[in-house]
C-alpha positions in Angstrom: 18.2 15.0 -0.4 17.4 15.2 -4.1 14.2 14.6 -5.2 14.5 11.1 -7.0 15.2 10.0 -3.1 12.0 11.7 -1.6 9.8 10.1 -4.3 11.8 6.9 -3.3 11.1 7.3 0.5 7.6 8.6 -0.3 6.4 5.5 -2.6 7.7 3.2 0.3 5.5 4.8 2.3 2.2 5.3 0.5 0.8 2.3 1.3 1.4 3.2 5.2 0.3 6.4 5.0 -3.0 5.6 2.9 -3.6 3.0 5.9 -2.7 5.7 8.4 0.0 3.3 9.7 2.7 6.0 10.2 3.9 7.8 13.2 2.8 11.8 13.0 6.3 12.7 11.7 6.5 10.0 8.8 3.2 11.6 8.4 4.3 14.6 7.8 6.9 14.0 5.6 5.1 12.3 3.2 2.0 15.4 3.4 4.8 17.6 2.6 6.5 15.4 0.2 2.9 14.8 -1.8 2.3 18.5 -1.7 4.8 19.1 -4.2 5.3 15.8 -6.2 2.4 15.1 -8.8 4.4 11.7 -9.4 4.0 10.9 -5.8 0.1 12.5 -5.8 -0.7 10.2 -9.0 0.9 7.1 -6.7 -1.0 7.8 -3.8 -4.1 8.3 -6.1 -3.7 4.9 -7.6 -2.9 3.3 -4.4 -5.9 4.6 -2.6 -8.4 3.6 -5.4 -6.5 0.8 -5.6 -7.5 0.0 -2.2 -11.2 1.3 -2.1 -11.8 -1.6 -5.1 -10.2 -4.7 -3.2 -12.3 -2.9 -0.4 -15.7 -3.8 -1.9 -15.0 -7.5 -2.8 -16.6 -9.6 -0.4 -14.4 -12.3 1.4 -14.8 -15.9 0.4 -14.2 -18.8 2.7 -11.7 -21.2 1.1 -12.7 -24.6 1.2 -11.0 -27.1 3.9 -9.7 -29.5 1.1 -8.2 -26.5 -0.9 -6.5 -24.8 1.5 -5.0 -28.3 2.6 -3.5 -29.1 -0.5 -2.3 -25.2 -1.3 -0.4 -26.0 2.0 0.9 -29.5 1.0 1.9 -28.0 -2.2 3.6 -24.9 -0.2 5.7 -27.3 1.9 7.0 -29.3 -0.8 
């Protein structure tokens, strides 16, 4: 597999990975995969700070007549 294919099988995978949604062997083949790509280090980097931020906002309720018309507006 050239390497333009592992970086594209890696970057599908980041967001998984930084969730610790993948199996031990997906795992494992991104760890190894990041070990040797800075791209794919720099990705994973971005991705998890990307993450820590929308992390620290607090939730907001939507308002009942908001959501209602977003969803009248959806089903259009």
């Amino acid at each position: 597999m050239v390497q333009m294919e592992r970086c594209k099988l890696a970057t599908k995978r980041l967001s998984f990975y930084i969730d610790g949604q993948l199996s031990d062997k997906a795992r494992l083949v991104v760890e190894k995969h990041l070990s040797t790509c800075k791209y794919c280090q720099n990705e994973a980097i971005l991705l998890w700070n990307a993450r820590l931020v929308l992390k620290s906002f607090s939730s907001v309720r939507i308002p009942t007549s908001l959501d209602k018309k977003f969803t009248k507006e959806l089903y259009k």
